[in-house]
N, C-alpha and C positions, 0 to 999 in steps of 0.2 A: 507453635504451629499445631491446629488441629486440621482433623477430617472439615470440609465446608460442607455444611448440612443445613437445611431450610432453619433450624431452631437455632445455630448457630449466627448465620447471617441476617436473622430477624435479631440477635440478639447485639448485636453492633452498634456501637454509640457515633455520634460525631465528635471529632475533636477540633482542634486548633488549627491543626494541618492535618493536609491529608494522611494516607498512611494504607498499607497491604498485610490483610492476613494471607500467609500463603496455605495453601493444603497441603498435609500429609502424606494422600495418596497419590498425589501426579506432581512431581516437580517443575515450576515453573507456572504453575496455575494457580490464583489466588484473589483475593476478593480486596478491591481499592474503595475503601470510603474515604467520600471528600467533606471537604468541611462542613457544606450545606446539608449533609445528611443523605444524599444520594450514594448507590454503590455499584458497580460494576465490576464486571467478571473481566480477569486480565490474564493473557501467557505472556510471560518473561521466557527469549530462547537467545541463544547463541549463534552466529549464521555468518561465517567467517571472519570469529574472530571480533565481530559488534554484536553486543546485546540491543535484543531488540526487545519492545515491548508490543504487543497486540491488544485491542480490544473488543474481547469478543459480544457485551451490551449488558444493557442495565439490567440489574436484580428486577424479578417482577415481570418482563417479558423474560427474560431465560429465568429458569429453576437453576440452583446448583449441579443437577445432576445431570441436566443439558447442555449445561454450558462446560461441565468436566469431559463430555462426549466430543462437543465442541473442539475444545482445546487439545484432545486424543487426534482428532482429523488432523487440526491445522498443524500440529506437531509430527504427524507423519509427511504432511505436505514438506515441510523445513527437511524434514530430512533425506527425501527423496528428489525433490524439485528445488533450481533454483529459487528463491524469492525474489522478487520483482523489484522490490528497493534494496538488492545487492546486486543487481544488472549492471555489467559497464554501459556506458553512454557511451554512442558512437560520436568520433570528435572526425571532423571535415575541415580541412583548410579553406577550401576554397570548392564554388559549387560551378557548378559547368552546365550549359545547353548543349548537347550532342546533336537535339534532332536538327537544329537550322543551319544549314551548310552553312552559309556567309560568318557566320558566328565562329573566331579565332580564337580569342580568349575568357578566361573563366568569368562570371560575376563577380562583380564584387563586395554583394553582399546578396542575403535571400529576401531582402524586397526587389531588388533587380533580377533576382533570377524567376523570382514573380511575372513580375511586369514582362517579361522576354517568353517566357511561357504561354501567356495569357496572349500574347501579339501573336506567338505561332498556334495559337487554336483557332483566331481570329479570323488569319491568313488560309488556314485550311474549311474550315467552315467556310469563309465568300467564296474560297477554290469550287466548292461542292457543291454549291445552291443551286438547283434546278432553275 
């Protein structure tokens, strides 16, 4: 593990397989060259329990020491804010029309709750035409 510095990441070969140098002075931040010789700047964090990987973009548009600035942000973001792909997902059994009185029972599926929708805007718009 060294410090990532512009003489360093110029100084990277390709190999076989891909592979990560990581930096010294931010943990979790580190530099991914892939086989064909390209390299991007990567934070590895932890976020209930799953390691995640982020990419923050390629060498060349970010410097090492923007993209270490970078990875400062989004690592405060992890720590303070949920992340968006540890969100539960809302789960629904079953979906329901509330606004059309005559309407008893739920959908039974979200193309019919579509199509039941789409009928009662129908029915209110011809209600409302001049």
């Amino acid at each position: 593990m060294v410090k990532l510095t512009k003489r360093v990441v110029d100084a990277t070969q390709a190999r076989d397989g891909d592979y990560v140098i990581w930096d010294d002075e931010l943990p979790g931040f580190g530099l991914r060259v892939f086989t064909s010789g390209k390299r991007s700047y990567v934070l590895q964090y932890r976020s209930l329990g799953r390691s995640r990987r982020y990419t923050i973009g390629l060498h060349g548009v970010w410097t090492a020491e923007s993209a270490r600035q970078e990875a400062k942000i989004q690592l405060g973001r992890v720590d303070t804010v949920r992340p968006p792909a540890t969100m539960p997902r809302r789960r629904s059994r079953s979906l329901a029309v509330k606004s059309h009185p005559t309407m008893t029972r739920p959908a039974k599926s979200r193309s019919e709750l579509i199509l039941l929708r789409k009928m009662e805007i129908h029915r209110v718009e011809f209600r409302f035409q001049p």
